[in-house]
Residue, then its C-alpha position, 0 to 999 in steps of 0.5 A: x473444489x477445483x483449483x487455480x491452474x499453478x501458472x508461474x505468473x500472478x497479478x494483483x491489484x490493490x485499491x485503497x482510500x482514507x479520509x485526511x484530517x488535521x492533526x493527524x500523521x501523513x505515512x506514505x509507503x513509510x515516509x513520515x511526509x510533514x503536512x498539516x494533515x494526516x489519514x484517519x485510520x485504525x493503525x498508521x494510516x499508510x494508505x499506500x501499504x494498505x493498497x499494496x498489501x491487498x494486491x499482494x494478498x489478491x494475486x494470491x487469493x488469500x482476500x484483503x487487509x481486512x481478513x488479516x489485519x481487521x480494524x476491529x482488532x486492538x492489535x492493530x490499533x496504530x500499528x506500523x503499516x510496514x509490519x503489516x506489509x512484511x506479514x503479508x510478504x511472508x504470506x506470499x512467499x509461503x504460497x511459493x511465490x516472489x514479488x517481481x514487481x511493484x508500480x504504485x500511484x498515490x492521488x493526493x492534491x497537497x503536499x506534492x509528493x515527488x521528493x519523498x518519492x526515493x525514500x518511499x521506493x528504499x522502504x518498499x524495497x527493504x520491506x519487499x526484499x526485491x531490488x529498487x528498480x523493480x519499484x515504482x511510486x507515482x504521485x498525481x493530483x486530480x486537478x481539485x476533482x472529487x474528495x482527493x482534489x478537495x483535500x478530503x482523502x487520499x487514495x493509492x492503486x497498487x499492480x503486482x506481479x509475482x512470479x513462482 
């Protein structure tokens, strides 16, 4: 079998989504963010870390969220996403490489998310062991369109680069 050739540069894109219901936490990149409604998920629900975990394990090949962490599992039943985050870095950093940069955007209709966007940055960065000015997080509504505009979800794309 042939191999990727060993570049010292990786991208990875992640993508990920969750249904919002009441009651339920709001957790983005590790904020507990106050709303009426939360992600329905099998661990906290950080959909932003999810998205981010899956470009991480991509620029790697070493598949999703899924394979590592399956929502089948009772291990991970409410787990803190952040945990999941600092194994898959583990992951990456094991493959011979490190995180140069991280650029996030979280699509979600309500609540506004900019003022929490400096304590979502001071988590990635502690969690990624790579300075903040090396992390952007994003927020956008999507003008009431689709399930995010109607306030039935909310979704995360996350951009990586690593480099060796």
């Amino acid at each position: 079998m042939e191999h990727c050739t060993p570049l010292p540069f990786r991208i990875g894109n992640g993508y990920d989504v969750h249904q919002l219901a009441d009651g339920l936490p709001l957790i983005l990149c590790g904020v507990s963010i106050p709303h009426t409604r939360g992600c329905v998920a099998h661990s906290d629900g950080d959909v932003a870390i999810h998205a981010l975990c899956d470009a991480l394990l991509g620029a790697i090949a070493a598949g999703d969220i899924g394979k590592h962490f399956p929502d089948t599992s009772a291990e991970f039943k409410g787990i803190d996403s952040r945990i999941l985050l600092r194994r898959v870095v583990e992951l990456v950093q094991q493959s011979g490489y490190q995180i140069a940069n991280v650029d996030l955007t979280i699509a979600l209709q309500r609540p506004k998310v900019r003022p929490y966007i400096d304590a979502m940055r001071a988590c990635l960065a502690e969690d990624l062991h790579i300075p903040l000015d090396c992390i952007s997080v994003k927020a956008t509504t999507t003008e009431k369109l689709g399930f995010v505009g109607k306030e039935e979800g909310v979704a995360t794309y996350a951009s990586i680069l690593l480099y060796r």
